[in-house]
C-alpha positions in Angstrom: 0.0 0.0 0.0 1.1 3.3 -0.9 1.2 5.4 1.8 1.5 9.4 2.0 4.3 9.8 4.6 5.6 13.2 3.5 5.4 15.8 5.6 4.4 18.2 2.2 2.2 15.9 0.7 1.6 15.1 -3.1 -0.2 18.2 -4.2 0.0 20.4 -0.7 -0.7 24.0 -1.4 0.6 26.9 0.6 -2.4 28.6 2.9 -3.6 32.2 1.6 -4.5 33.7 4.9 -2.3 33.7 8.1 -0.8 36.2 10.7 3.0 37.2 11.2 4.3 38.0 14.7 6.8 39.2 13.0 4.8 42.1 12.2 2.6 42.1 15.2 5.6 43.0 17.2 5.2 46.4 16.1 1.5 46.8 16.9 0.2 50.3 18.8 -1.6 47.7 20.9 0.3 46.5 23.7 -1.8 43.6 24.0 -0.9 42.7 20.6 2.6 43.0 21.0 3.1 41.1 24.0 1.6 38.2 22.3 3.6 38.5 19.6 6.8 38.8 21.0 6.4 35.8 23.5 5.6 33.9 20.1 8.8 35.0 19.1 10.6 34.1 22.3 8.7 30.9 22.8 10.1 29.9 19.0 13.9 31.4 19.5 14.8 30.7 23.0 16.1 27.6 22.9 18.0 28.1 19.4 19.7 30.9 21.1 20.6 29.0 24.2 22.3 26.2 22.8 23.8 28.5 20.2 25.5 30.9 22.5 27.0 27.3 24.5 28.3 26.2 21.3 29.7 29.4 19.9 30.9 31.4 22.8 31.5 28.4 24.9 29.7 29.7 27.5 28.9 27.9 30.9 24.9 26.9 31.2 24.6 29.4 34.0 26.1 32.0 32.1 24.0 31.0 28.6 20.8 31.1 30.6 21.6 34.6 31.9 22.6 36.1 28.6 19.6 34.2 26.7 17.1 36.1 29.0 19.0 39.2 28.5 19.2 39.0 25.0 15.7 38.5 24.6 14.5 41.4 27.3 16.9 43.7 25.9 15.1 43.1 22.3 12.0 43.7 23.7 12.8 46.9 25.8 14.8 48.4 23.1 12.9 48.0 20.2 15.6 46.0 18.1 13.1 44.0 16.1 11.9 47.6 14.7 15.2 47.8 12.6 14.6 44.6 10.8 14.3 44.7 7.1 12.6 42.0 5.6 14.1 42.8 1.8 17.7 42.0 3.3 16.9 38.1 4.4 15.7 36.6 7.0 14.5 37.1 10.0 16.1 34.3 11.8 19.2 35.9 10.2 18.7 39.0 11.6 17.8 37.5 15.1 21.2 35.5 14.8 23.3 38.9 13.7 21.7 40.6 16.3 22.6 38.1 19.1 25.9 37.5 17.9 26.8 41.6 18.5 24.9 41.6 22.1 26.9 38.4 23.3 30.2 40.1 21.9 29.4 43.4 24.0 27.7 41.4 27.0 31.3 39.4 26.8 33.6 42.4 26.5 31.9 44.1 29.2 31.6 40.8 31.8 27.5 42.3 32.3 24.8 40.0 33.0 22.2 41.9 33.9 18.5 40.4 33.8 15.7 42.8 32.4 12.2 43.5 32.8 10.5 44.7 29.6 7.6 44.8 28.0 6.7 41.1 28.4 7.4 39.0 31.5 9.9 36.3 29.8 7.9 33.0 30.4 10.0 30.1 32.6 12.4 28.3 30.4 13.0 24.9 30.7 17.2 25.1 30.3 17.5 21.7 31.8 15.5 19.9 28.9 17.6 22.3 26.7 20.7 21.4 28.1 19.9 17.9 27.9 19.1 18.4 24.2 22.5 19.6 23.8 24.6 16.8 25.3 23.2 14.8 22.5 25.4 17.1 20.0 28.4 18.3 22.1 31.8 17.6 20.6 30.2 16.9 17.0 32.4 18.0 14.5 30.4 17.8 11.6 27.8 21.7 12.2 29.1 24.8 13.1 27.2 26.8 15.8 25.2 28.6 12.7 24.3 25.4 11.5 23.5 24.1 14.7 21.2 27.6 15.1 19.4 26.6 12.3 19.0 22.7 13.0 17.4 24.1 16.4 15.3 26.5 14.9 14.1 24.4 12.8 13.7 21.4 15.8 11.8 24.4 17.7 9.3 24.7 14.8 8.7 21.3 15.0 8.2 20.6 18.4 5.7 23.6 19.0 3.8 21.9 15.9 3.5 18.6 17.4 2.3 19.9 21.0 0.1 21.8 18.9 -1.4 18.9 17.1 -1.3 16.9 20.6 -3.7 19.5 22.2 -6.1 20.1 19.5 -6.7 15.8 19.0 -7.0 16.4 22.9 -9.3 18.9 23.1 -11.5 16.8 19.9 -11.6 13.6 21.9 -9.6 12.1 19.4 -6.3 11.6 21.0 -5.9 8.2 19.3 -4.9 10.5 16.0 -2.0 11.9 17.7 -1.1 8.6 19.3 -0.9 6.6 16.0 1.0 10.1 14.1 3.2 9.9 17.4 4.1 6.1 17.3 4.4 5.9 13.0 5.5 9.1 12.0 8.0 10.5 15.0 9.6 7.3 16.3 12.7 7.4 14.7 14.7 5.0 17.1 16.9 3.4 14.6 17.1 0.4 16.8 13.5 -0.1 16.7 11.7 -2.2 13.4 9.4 0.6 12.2 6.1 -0.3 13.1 3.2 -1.2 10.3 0.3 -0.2 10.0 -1.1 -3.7 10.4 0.6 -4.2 14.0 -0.5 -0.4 15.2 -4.7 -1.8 14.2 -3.9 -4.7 16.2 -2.7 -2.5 18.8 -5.5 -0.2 18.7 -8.5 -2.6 17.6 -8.7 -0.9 14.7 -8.7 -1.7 10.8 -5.9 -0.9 8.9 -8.1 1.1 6.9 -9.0 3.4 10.2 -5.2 3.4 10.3 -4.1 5.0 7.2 -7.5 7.5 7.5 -6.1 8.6 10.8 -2.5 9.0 9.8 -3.6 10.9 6.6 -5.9 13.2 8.7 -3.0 13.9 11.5 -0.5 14.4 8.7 -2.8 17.0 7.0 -3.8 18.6 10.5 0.2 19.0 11.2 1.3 20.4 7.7 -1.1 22.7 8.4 0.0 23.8 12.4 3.6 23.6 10.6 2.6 26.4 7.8 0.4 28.5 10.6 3.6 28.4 12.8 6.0 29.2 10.0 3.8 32.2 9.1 4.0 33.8 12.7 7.9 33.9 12.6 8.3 35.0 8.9 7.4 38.5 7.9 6.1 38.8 4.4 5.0 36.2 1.5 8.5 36.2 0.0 10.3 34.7 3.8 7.5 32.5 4.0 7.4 30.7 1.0 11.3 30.5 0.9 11.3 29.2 4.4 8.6 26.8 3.5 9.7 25.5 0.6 13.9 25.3 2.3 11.8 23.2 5.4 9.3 20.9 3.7 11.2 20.9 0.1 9.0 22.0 -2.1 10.0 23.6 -5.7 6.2 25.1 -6.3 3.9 26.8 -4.7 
């Protein structure tokens, strides 16, 4: 049986209508913008953690402290207001700008944490750093790769708690079970599971199977493409991030 396991699908369109925190950050209503921003944090933080360990070789203590100031001192000082979208990215210029505030944090030995505009939410550094010991001491990506490999991992993870709440809130958990158990079990060690042995499991047919996988895989392109449309800033970023993440050539 031919099933559709790609994460793009056959003939997957990108959505017309979606909303950019990336431009909400620099809404007149404060409301507004404090959403936005914590979108932004809640997207970046952990990217910038392991990326300032990696680069700058700093100790975890001393990551965490300039990760929150990094983040308070965008918010308080309006950095995200000098981003141009027609010069690349905007994970690009979130990288360019934390690479000059960890060079003058360094120089100057200061570690002081900020308030700002939006009460940074807790951050879990001890899953990060946990994260990280799976990588440390590979030679094979450079911090900026690594920045982008998290990004990308941090894109991907919001998604799939996404999808996890939504089959929660639906009654329909058993969708997110079988996407969880076919689709994100990548333990090498492990035989892949069929979709015969995961109806057995689940008393289900295998026909229920592949509806429930194709529905979950549809229902998570789509979280994906939302998500990616918060932390890009125009159609151009989008669609070039899109198409670079899920390889597409067409729109």
């Amino acid at each position: 049986m031919d099933h559709d396991t790609n994460i793009g699908g056959a003939s997957y369109r990108f959505p017309d209508t979606s909303h950019s925190a990336i431009i909400a950050a620099h809404s007149d209503s404060h409301e507004v913008r404090r959403t936005a921003l914590e979108t932004i944090v809640t997207a970046y933080w952990k990217p910038v953690y392991k990326y300032l360990r990696l680069k700058f070789q700093l100790s975890n203590e001393d990551a965490k402290d300039l990760t929150q100031a990094f983040f308070a001192t965008l918010i308080e000082k309006h950095y995200l207001d000098s981003f141009d979208s027609t010069k690349g990215s905007f994970r690009t210029f979130l990288r360019t700008c934390l690479d000059r505030f960890a060079a003058n944090q360094y120089k100057h030995d200061h570690r002081d944490k900020r308030g700002g505009e939006v009460q940074l939410m807790s951050l879990d550094f001890d899953v990060a750093e946990q994260e990280l010991a799976q990588v440390a001491g590979s030679p094979t990506l450079s911090p900026e790769e690594h920045f982008q490999r998290e990004w990308v991992r941090s894109l991907f993870m919001l998604a799939t708690e996404t999808l996890r709440q939504h089959y929660e809130s639906q009654n329909r958990s058993i969708y997110f079970q079988l996407f969880e158990l076919y689709d994100l079990n990548d333990n090498a060690a492990e035989e892949k599971l069929s979709y015969s042995s995961l109806a057995k499991q689940f008393s289900l047919t295998e026909q229920d199977v592949t509806n429930y996988l194709a529905a979950a895989r549809r229902k998570f392109r789509q979280i994906v493409l939302d998500k990616l449309r918060e932390l890009t800033a125009n159609d151009d970023e989008f669609r070039a991030e899109a198409r670079a993440l899920l390889g597409w050539t067409k729109a």
